[in-house]
C-alpha positions as CSV (number, residue, x, y, z in Angstrom):
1,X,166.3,19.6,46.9
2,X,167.3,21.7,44.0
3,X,168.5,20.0,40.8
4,X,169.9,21.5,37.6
5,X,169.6,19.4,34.9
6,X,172.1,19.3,31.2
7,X,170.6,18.3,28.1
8,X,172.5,18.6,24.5
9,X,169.1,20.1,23.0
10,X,167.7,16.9,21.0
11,X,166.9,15.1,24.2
12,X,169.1,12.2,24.7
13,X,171.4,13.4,27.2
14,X,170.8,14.2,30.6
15,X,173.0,15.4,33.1
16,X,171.0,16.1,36.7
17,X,172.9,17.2,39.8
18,X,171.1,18.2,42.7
19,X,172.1,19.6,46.2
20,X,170.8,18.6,49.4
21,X,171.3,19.2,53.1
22,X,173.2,15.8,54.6
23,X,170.5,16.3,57.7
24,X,167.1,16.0,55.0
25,X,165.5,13.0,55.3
26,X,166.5,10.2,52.4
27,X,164.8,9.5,49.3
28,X,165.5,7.6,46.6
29,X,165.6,9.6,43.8
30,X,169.1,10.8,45.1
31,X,171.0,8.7,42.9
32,X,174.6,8.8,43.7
33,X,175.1,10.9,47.3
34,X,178.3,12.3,47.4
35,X,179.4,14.6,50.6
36,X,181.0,17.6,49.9
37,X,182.3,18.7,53.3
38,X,185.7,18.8,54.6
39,X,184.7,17.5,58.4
40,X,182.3,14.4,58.5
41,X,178.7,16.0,59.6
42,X,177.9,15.1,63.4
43,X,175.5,12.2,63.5
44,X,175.5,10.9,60.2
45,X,176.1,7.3,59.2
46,X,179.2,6.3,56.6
47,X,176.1,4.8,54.8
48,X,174.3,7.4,54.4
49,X,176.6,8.4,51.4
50,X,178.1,6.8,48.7
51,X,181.3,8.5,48.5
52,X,183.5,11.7,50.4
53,X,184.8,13.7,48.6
54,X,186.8,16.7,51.4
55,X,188.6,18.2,48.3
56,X,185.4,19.8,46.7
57,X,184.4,21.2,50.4
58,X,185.4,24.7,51.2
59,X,189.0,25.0,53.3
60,X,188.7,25.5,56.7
61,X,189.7,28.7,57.2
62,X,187.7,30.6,54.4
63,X,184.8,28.6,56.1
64,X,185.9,29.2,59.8
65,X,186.1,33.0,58.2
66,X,182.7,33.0,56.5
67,X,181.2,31.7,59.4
68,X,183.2,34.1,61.5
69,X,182.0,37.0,59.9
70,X,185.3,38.0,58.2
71,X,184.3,37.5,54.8
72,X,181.0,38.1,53.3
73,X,179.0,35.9,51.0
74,X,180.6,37.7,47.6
75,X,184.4,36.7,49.1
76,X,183.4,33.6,49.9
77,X,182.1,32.6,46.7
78,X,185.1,34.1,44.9
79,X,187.6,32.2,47.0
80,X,185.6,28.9,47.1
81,X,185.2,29.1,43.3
82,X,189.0,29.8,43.0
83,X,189.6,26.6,45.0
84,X,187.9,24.5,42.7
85,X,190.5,25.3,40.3
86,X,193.7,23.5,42.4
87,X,195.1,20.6,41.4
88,X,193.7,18.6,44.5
89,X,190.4,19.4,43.2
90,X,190.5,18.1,39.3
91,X,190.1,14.5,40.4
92,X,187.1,14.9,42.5
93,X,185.3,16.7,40.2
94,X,186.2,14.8,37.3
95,X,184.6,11.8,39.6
96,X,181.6,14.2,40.0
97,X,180.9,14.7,36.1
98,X,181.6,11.2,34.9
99,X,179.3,10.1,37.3
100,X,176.3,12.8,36.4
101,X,176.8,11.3,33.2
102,X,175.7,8.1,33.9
103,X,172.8,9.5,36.4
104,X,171.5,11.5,38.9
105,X,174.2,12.7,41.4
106,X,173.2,14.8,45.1
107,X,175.4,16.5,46.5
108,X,175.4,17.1,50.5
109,X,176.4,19.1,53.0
110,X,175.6,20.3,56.1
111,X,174.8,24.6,55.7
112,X,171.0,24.8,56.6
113,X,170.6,27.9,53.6
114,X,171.5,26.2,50.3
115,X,171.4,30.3,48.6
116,X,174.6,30.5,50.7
117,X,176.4,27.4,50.7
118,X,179.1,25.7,48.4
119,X,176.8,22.9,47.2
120,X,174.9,25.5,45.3
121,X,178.2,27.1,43.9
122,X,179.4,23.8,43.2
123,X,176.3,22.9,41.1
124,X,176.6,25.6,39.1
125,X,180.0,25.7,38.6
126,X,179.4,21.8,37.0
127,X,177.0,22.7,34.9
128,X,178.7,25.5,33.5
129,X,182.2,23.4,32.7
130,X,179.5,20.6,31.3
131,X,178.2,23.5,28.7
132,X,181.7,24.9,28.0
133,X,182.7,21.3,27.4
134,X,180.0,20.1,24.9
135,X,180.5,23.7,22.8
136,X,184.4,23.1,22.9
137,X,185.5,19.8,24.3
138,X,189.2,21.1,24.4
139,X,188.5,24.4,26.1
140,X,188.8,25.2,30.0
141,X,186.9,27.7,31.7
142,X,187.4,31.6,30.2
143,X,189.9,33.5,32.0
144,X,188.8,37.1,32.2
145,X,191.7,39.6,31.8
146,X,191.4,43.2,31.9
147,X,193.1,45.7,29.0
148,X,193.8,49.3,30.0
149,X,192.3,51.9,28.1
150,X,194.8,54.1,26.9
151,X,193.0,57.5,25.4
């Protein structure tokens, strides 16, 4: 389990999200277990998480075409990012920070490599709006826009 933890600098605040595969083994340091996948995971009870949230999962057909071998890791990551910015997706991961805030939060899925799955994409993407919000409460994520050079 890999957990990336937020802290304002003076030590009072601590954000910790971690990732996890849904088929690991339990422990109880996982806080709240929230499942991140679009299908329910073969084999795995309703109580084995706390809540489901299919809007922060990947759509099915960028996964079907990652898994497929139509689109590599680096276009997968750009159009799973991408995703996380439609409207379906606000409300889940607004549910996601508020409740990092109060403690630990796992997130599961089911991809057996977590160096090439959304849980680890969505984890960073988290702690990176959790900076961006403590340094400017009002701000959203940069946009990156591109001048031509004109010479």
């Amino acid at each position: 389990m890999r957990e990336a933890q937020e802290g304002d600098g003076d030590g009072d605040h601590r954000e910790v999200i971690a990732a996890k595969r849904i088929y690991d083994p339990p422990s109880a340091s996982e806080g709240r277990r929230v499942l991140i996948m679009r299908l329910w995971p073969r084999g795995i009870r309703k109580s084995r998480v706390d809540v489901w949230l299919k809007e922060l999962g990947p759509v099915l057909p960028l996964l079907r075409a990652f898994r497929g071998g139509r689109v590599g890791w680096a276009g997968y990551k750009q159009r799973y990012l991408a995703g996380l910015e439609r409207p379906e997706a606000q409300a889940p991961l607004a549910e996601v920070r508020a409740a990092s805030r109060k403690g630990t939060v796992t997130l599961f899925c089911g991809c057996p490599d977590e160096n090439r799955c959304h849980r680890s994409l969505l984890r960073a993407y988290l702690a990176g709006s959790s900076r961006r919000a403590r340094k400017h409460p009002s701000a959203r994520a940069p946009r990156r826009t591109h001048r031509r050079r004109t010479i």
